[in-house]
N, C-alpha and C positions, 0 to 999 in steps of 0.2 A: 504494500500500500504506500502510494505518493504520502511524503511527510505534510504535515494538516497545517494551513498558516490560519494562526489566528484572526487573523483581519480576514481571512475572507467566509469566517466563520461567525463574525461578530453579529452580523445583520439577522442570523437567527436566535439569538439568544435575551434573551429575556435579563436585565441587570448584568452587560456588558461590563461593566467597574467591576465585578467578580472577577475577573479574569485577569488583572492586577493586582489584585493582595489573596496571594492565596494561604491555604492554612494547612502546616504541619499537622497530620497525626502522629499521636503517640506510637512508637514502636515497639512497646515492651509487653502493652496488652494487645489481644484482639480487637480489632475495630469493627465499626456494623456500620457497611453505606446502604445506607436507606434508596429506594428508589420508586419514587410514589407516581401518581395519576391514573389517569381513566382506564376503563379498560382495551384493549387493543394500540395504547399508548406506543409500545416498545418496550416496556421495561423487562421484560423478559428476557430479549434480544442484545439490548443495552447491557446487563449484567453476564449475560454470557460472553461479550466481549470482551467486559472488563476483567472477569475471571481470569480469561486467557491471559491477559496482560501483569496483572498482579497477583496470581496466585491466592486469592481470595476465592471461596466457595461460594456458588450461588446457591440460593434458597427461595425458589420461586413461590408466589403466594398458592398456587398450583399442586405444591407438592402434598401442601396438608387439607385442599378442598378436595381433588382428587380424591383424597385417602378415603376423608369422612364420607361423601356423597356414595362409594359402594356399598354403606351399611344404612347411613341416612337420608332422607331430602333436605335441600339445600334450604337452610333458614330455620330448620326446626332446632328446638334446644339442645336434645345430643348434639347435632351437628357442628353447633357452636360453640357448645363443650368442648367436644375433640379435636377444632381446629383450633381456638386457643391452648390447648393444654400440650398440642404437638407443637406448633409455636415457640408456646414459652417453655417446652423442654430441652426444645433443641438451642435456641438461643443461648440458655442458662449453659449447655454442655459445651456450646463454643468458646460462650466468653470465660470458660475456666482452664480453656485447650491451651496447646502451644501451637493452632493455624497461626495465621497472621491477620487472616479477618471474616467478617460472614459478606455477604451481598444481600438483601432481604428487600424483594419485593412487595407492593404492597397497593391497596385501592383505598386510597383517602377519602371519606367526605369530609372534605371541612366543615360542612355545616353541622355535622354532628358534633358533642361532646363526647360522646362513649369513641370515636375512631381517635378523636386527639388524645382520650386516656391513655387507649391499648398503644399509640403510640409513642407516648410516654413510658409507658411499664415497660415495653419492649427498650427501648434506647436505655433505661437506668438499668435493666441488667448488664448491660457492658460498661456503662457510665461506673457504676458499682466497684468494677474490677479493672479499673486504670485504662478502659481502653476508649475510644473516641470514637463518636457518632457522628454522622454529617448525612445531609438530604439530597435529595438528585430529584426536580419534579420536573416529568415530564408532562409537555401538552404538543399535541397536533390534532387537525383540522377530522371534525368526524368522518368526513368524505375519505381521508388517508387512514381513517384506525379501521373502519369497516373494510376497505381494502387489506388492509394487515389483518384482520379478524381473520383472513381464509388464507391465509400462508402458510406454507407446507410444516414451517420447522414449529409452528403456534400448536397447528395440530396434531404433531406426534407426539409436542409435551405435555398439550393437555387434551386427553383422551373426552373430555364431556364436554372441549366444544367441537365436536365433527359433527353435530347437527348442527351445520352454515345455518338456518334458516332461524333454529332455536337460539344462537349465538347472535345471528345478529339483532333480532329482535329483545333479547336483555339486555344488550349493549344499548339501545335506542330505549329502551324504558328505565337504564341508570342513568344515562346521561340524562332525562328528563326530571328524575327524581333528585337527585344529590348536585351540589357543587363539588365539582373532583378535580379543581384546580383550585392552587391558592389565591389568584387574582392579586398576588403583590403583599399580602398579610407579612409573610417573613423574608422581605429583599434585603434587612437589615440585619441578617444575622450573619455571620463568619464563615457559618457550618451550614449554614443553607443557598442552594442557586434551583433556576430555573433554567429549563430550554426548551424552546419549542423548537421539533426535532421532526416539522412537517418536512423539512427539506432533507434532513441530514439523515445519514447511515448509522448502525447503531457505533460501528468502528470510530466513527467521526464522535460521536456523542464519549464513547467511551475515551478519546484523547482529552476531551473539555475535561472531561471530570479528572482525570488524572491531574494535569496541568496546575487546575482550578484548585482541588484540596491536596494535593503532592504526594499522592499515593504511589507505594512500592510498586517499581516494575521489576515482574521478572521475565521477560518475554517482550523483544522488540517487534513489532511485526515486519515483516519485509516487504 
């Protein structure tokens, strides 16, 4: 992959001055990069790249809906039982490892209080244990995530949206229900950026956020 210039990457980014003061993490704990928005956003795609890059584990939000939905339906209370309690297991078993960091995807409403909770409780388990939390929100245009809703690599990793029809019609009744983007609420934080990433490839999204908070590489791409 051609090297990424920043300036010609500026004009999709959301709080462009991000990308001049960037922020050390800690290296001695685990870190957890968060990486929130709608759904069919990229964050999946996004974390998979960065993986690559720094040896950071991805932990898509996938892994634990997935799980619960072959014994439950989606929304009932076991279900949300055992998607928090796989969640908060696996988080708790990272931030106490010698990885280097978790990736944890995720589907924010900000207009909820209970989603900014769980996302609190989740970030102070590694806060807890010396290690550093930072945000990644992505936004692009509904026209490009329903497009991304039916891509190959979406649907081998999450087996319950190959019903196209079922998938895209919950995508268009969350996006009508919740605000899943932050609208500029935390541009003022160190450890938090945005991108809208209609334009951009997840490899290109995954150099901003490196750059941006100066996360370990281990893996150049060529």
């Amino acid at each position: 992959m051609p090297t990424i210039g920043f300036g010609g990457l500026a004009r999709h980014l959301n709080g462009t001055a991000y990308l001049s003061r960037s922020r050390k993490l800690n290296t001695e704990a685990p870190a957890l990069v968060f990486i929130v928005g709608p759904p069919a956003v990229g964050k999946m795609t996004v974390g998979h790249e960065l993986a690559q890059r720094t040896g950071f584990r991805l932990f898509h939000n996938h892994h634990t809906i997935d799980l619960a939905l072959r014994f439950f339906a989606y929304g009932t209370p076991p279900f949300h039982r055992l998607v928090g309690e796989f969640r908060r297991r696996i988080l708790q078993e990272v931030a106490a490892s010698d990885l280097p960091g978790l990736i944890f995807t995720y589907v924010w409403a900000f207009d909820h209080a209970s989603d900014a909770a769980a996302v609190e409780e989740y970030a102070t388990i590694f806060r807890a244990r010396g290690g550093s939390v930072v945000f990644v929100e992505l936004a692009a245009t509904q026209e490009e995530r329903l497009r991304r809703n039916e891509t190959e690599f979406r649907l081998v990793e999450k087996p319950f949206k190959r019903d196209i029809e079922k998938s895209r019609s919950q995508l268009l009744e969350i996006d009508g229900k919740y605000q899943l983007n932050s609208r500029g609420e935390y541009d003022d934080r160190a450890d938090y950026m945005r991108i809208d990433n209609t334009e951009l490839s997840p490899a290109e999204v995954a150099e901003v956020v490196i750059a941006r908070f100066s996360l370990p590489r281990t893996v150049v791409p060529s």
